[in-house]
VMD Tcl script that draws the C-alpha trace (Angstrom):
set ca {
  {38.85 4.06 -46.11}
  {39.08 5.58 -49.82}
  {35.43 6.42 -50.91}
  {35.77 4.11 -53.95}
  {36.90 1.16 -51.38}
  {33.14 2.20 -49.58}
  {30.99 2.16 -52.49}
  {32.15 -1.26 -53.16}
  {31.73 -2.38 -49.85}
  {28.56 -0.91 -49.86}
  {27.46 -2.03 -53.50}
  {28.79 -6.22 -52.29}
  {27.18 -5.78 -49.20}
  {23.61 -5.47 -50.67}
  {24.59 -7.81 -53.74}
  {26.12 -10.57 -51.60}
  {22.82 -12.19 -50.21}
  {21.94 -12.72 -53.79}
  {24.72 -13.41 -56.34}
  {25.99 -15.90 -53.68}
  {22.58 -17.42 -54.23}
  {21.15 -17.50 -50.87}
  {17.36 -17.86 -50.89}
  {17.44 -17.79 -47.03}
  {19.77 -14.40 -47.03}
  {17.58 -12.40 -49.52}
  {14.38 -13.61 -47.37}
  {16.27 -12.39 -44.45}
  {15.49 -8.96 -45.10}
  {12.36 -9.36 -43.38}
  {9.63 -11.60 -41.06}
  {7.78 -12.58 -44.42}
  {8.05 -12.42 -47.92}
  {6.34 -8.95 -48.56}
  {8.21 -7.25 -45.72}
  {11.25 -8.77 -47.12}
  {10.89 -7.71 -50.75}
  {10.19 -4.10 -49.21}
  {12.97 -3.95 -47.20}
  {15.60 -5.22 -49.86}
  {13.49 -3.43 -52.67}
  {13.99 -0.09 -50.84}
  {17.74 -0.50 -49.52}
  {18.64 -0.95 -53.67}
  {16.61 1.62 -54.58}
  {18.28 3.77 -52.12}
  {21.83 3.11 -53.65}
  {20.41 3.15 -57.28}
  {19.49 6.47 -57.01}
  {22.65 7.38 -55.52}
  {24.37 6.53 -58.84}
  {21.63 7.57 -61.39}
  {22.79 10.37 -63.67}
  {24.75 12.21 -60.92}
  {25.20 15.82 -60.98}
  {26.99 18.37 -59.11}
  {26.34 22.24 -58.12}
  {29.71 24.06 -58.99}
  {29.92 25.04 -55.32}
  {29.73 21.71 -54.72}
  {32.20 20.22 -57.62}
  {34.77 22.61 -56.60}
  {34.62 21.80 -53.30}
  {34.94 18.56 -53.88}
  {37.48 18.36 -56.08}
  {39.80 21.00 -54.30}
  {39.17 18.90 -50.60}
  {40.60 16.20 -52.74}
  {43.64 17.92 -53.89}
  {44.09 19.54 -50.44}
  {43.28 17.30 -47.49}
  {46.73 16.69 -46.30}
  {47.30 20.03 -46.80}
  {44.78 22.14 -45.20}
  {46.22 25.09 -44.68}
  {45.45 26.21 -48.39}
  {41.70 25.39 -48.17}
  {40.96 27.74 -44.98}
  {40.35 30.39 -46.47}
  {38.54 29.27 -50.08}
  {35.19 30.75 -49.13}
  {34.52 29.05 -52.20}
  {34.40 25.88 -50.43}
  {32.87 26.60 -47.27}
  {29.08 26.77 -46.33}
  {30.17 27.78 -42.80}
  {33.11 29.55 -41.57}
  {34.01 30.40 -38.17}
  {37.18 31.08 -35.53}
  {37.67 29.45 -32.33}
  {40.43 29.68 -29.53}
  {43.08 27.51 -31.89}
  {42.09 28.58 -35.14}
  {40.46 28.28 -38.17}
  {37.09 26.03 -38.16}
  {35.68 24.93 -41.81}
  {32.70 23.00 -42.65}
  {30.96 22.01 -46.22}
  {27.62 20.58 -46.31}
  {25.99 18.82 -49.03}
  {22.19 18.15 -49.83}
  {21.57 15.47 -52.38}
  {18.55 13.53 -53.39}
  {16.99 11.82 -56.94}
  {15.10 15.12 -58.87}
  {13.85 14.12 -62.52}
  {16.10 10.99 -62.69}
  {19.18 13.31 -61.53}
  {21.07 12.73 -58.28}
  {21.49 16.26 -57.50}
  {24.21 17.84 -54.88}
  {23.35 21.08 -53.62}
  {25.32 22.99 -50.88}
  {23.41 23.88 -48.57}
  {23.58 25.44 -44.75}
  {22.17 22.96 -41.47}
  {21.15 20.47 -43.78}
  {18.54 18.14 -42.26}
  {18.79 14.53 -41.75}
  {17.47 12.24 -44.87}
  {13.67 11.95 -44.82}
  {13.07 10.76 -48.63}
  {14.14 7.21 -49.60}
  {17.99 7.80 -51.10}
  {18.61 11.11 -50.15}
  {22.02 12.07 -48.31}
  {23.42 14.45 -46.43}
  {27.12 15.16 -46.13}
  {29.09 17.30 -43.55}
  {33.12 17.74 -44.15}
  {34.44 19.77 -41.90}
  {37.93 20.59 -40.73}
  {39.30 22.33 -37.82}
  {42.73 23.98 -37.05}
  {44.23 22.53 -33.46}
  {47.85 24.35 -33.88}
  {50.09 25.88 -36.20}
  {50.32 22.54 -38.77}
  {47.94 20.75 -36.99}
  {44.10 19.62 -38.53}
  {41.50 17.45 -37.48}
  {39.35 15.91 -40.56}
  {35.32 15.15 -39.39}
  {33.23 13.44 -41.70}
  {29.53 12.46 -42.12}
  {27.44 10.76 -44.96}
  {24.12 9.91 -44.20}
  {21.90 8.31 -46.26}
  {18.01 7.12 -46.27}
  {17.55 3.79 -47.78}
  {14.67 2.78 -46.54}
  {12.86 0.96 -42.98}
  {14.59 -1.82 -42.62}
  {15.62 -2.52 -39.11}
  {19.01 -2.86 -37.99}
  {18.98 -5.75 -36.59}
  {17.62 -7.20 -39.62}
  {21.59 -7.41 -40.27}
  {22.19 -10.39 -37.79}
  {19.82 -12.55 -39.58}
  {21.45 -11.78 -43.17}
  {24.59 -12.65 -42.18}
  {23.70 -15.83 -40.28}
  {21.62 -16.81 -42.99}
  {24.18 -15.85 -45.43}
  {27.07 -17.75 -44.17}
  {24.57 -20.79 -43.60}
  {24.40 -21.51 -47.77}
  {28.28 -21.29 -47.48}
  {27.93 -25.02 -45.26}
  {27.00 -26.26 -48.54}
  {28.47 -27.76 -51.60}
  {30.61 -25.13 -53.73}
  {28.63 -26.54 -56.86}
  {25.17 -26.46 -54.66}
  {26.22 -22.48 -54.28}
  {26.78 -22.20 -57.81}
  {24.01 -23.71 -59.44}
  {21.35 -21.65 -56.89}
  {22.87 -18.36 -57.93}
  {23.03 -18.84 -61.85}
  {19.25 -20.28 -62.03}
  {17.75 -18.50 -58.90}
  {19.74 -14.76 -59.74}
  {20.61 -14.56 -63.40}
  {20.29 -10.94 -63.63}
  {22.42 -10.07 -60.70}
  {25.12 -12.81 -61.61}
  {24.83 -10.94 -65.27}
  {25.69 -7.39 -63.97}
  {28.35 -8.70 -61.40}
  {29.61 -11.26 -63.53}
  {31.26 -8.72 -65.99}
  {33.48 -7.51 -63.75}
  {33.84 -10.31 -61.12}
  {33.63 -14.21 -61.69}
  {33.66 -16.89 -58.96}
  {36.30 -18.86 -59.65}
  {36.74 -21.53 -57.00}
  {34.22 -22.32 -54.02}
  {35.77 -25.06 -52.05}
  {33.38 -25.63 -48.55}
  {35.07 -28.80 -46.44}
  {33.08 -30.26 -43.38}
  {35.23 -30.44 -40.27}
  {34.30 -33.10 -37.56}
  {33.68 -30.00 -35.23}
  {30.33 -29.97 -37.88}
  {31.68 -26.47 -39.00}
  {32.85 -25.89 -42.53}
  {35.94 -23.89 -43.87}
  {34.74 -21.58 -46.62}
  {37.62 -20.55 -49.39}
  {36.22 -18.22 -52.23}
  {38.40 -17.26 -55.17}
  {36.88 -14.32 -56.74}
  {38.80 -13.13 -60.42}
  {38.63 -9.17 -61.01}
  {39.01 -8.83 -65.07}
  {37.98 -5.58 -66.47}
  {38.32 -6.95 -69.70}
  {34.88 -7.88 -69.91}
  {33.35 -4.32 -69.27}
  {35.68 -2.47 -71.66}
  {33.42 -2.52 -75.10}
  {30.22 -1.21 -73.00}
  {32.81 0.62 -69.81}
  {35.99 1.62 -71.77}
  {36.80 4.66 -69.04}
  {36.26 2.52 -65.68}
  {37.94 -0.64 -67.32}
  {41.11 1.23 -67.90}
  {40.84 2.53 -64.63}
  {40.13 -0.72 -63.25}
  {42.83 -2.26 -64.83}
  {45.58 0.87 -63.38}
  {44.58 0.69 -59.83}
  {42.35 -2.17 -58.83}
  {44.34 -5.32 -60.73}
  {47.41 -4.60 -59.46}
  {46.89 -3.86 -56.42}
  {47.82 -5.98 -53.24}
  {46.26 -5.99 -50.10}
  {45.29 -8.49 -47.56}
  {43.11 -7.77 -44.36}
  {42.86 -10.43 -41.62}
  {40.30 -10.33 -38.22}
  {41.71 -12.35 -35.43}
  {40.86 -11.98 -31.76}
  {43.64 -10.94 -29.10}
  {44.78 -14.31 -28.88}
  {45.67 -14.15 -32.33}
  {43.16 -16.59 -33.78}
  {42.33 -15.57 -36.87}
  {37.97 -15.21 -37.97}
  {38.14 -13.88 -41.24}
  {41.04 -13.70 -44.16}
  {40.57 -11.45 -47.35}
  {43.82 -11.46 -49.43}
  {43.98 -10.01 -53.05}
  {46.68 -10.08 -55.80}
  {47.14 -11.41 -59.49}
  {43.39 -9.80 -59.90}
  {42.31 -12.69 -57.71}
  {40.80 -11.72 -54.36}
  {40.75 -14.59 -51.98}
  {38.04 -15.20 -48.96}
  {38.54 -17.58 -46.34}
  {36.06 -18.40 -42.84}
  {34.86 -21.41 -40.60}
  {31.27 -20.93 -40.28}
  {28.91 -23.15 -38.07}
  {24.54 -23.33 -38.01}
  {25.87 -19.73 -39.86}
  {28.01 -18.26 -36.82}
  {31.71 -17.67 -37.88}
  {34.35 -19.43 -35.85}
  {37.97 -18.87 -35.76}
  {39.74 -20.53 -38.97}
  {41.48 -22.90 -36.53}
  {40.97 -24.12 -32.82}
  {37.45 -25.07 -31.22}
  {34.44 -23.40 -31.76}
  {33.31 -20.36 -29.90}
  {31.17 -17.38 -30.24}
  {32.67 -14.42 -31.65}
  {34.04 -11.28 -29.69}
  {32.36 -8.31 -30.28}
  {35.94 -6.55 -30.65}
  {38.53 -8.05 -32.92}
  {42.03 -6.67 -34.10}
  {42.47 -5.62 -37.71}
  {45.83 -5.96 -39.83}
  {45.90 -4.67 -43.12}
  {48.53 -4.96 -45.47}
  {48.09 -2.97 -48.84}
  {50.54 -2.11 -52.24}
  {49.47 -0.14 -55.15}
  {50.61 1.35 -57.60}
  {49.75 5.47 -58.24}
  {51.98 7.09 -61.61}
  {55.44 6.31 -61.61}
  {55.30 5.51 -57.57}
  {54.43 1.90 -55.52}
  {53.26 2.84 -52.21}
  {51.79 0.93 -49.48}
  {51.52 -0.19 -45.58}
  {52.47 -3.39 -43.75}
  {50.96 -4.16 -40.30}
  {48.49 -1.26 -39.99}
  {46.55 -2.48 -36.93}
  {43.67 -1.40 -35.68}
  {40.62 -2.11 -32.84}
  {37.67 -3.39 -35.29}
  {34.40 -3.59 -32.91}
  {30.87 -4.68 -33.79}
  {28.39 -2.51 -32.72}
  {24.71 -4.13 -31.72}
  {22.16 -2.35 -30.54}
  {18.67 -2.33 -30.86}
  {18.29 0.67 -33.03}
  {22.07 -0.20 -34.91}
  {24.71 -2.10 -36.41}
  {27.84 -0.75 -37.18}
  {31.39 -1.22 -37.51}
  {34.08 0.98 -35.78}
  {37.48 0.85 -36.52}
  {40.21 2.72 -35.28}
  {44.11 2.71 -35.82}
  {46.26 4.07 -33.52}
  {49.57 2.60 -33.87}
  {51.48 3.52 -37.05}
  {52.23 1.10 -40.02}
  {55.47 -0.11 -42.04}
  {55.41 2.30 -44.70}
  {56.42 1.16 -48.58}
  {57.53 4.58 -50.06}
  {60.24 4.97 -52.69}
  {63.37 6.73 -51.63}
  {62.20 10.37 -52.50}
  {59.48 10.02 -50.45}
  {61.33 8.72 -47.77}
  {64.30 11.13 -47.58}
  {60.77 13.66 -46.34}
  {59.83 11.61 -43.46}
  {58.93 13.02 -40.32}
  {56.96 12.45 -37.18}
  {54.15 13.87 -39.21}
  {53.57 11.09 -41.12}
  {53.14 9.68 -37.36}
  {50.50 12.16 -36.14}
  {47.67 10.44 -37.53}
  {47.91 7.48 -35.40}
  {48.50 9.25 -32.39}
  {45.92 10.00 -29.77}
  {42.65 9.26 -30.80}
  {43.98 7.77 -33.80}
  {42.30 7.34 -37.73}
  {38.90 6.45 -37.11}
  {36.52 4.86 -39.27}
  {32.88 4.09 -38.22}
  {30.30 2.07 -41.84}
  {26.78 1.12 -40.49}
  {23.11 1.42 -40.70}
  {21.10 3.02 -37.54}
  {17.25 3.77 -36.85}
  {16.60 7.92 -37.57}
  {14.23 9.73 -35.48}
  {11.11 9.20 -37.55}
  {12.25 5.22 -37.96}
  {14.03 5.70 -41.60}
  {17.18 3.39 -41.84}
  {20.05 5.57 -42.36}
  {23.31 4.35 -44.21}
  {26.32 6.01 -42.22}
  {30.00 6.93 -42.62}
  {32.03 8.35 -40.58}
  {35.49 9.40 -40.98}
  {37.75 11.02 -38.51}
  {41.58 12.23 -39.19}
  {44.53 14.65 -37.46}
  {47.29 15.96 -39.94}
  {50.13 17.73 -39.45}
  {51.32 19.25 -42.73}
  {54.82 19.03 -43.93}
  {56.06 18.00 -47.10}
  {55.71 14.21 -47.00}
  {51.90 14.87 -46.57}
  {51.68 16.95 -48.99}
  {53.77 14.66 -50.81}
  {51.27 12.24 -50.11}
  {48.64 14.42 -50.54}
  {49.57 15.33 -54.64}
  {50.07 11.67 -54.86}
  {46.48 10.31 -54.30}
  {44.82 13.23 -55.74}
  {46.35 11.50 -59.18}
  {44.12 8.55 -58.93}
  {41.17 11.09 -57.69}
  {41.98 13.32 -60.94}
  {41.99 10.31 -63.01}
  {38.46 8.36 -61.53}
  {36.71 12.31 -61.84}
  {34.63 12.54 -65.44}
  {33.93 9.68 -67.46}
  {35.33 6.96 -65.29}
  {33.34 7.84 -62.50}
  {29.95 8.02 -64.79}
  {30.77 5.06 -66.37}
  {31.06 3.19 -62.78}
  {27.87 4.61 -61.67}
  {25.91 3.55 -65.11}
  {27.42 0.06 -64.13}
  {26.57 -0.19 -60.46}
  {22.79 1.10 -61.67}
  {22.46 -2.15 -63.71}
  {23.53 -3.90 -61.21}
  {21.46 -2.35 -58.30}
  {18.62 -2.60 -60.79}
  {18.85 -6.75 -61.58}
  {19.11 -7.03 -57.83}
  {15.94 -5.60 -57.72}
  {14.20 -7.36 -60.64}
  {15.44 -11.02 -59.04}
  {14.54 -10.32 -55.78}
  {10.85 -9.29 -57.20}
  {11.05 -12.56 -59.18}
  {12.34 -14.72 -56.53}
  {9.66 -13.40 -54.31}
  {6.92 -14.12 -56.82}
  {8.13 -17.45 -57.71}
  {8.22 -18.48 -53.99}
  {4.40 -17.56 -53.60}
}
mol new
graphics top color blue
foreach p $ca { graphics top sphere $p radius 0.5 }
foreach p [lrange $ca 0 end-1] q [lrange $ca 1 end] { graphics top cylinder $p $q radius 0.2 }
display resetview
């Protein structure tokens, strides 16, 4: 999963609860009212400061920016000492890692390399750990690790968001609407400018469940006067790009259908007493492990490139101490490449999906002195040749193009917006007493 793609999934899944207008989702967050404000006060906090006047140490920036250029390609980052905080051999070769301290010092989010970084112990610090390790002559394997501390709220606090969450979607679409204009007008403000709810249909079935479709209109148009650098980029890569993902079960039932193009992104689910069900067929509980099909287009330069039937093992993981999802793809897609790009195809463009496969783990877990910690994890093989490097040059366009003022202006805009989730949940709370 691109990083962008994560700190909007991220940014949605905190923002959710309240610009859907949920009262019962937002008081989720907690067994009362003051433990709920804490907990939700405290997980936006932690991503606010993640996005508040970021800066980089040049170690750091190059690194960044030359793992970028160079990932399906690592061959020509092995020996950038440069990059590197550590640097090692083993029996197959060359082993890499680059680890990054970063936490909120006088209003700057500040990344530092810096050797056996710790885990998190400050509300919105991180840690991250990119390492790469030779396994052959052409062959790589990509490990990657972001932690971050956003606060005490219990994992498992996650079950009762959701159910509560999809419980205000068994209502009325104008019900939903009218609760998140009055109830969260500075969230639906700051989210508004970039995303608008167009249609909310929610139809009873005589099961008692309700089918949920949510049409949801992406128009950077709105953000250019105050975002002029992230609505251009907006309006590049994110509005014309196609992509669908759909959860179904092994029968091939589907739970959950996300489907975007034309700038509209389209959400469709069955919920019932705020359990999903499948979109058709009787109602059941859910299976903890679920099959996951993407399809995706976009649109990079000159190029349209994309993937058809990319599917992957998507399993929920509940614990006690956390809740995560794991994802992992092991059988190879339909690629969408134009013809010079396919006259370079080779099994490497394979090698990714075999063994192990592309692994992708997004959760929150309990830390050792109780802190919540936000986690990524990312795990990839390559095999270099010259469609992956091909590959390689091409994403590192839309990377080159997001780095600078783009990427300040999106993290000025997902401050406010972190920030009014705040002040409404303080207000909602206060209001409620």
């Amino acid at each position: 999963m691109p990083r962008r793609a994560v700190v909007v999934c991220l940014a949605a899944l905190c923002a959710v609860p309240l610009a859907a207008g949920c009262r019962g989702a937002a008081f989720a967050y907690g067994p009362d009212l003051r433990a709920a404000q804490a907990h939700f006060d405290n997980l936006a906090a932690g991503f606010e400061a993640r996005f508040t006047n970021v800066s980089r140490a040049q170690k750091v920036q190059y690194g960044r920016m030359r793992i970028g250029r160079y990932a399906l390609a690592p061959s020509k980052l092995a020996d950038d000492t440069a990059i590197w905080t550590t640097m090692r051999s083993t029996r197959t070769g060359a082993e890499r890692t680059a680890e990054w301290q970063a936490g909120l010092v006088n209003n700057q989010f500040q990344f530092v390399p810096k050797r056996d970084t710790p885990m998190p112990t400050k509300l919105g610090d991180q840690r991250h750990a990119i390492s790469v390790s030779q396994r052959g002559n052409d062959d790589w394997f990509w490990h990657t690790v972001v932690e971050h501390h956003v606060g005490a709220i219990p994992p498992a606090r996650l079950n009762d968001i959701a159910k509560a969450l999809f419980l205000s979607a068994e209502r009325p679409g104008s019900a939903m609407r009218a609760d998140y204009r009055d109830g969260f007008p500075r969230t639906t403000t700051a989210l508004g400018r970039l995303l608008s709810m167009d249609t909310i249909i929610a139809a009873s079935q005589l099961d008692g469940s309700t089918l949920v479709s949510m049409q949801i209109r992406i128009d950077a148009r709105n953000i250019a006067a105050q975002f002029p650098a992230y609505a251009k980029y907006i309006q590049k890569y994110v509005e014309p790009a196609k992509y669908r993902y759909r959860l179904a079960d092994r029968l091939g039932n589907d739970w959950f259908d996300a489907q975007a193009a034309n700038r509209v992104l389209t959400l469709r689910f069955r919920t019932k007493g705020g359990a999903l069900q499948p979109l058709t067929g009787a109602a059941r509980p859910m299976p903890d492990t679920l099959v996951l099909n993407v399809d995706a287009l976009a649109k990079i330069g000159f190029f349209s490139v994309g993937v058809s039937n990319m599917v992957g093992e998507f399993v929920h993981v509940s614990t006690p101490r956390e809740r995560a999802w794991q994802i992992r793809f092991t059988r190879e897609p339909k690629w969408h490449l134009p013809l010079i790009a396919e006259r370079l195809l080779s099994s490497a463009i394979r090698h990714p999906f075999e063994g192990t496969g592309v692994y992708f783990k997004l959760g929150f877990r309990t830390g050792p002195t109780g802190q919540t910690i936000s986690e990524r994890v990312v795990d990839a093989a390559v095999r270099e040749s010259a469609i992956m490097r091909w590959l390689g040059n091409l994403g590192f366009t839309a990377m080159s193009d997001f780095a600078g003022n783009v990427e300040e202006e999106e993290n000025r805009f997902l401050v406010e917006l972190f920030r009014g989730m705040r002040a409404d949940m303080e207000r909602l709370v206060a209001t409620t007493r």
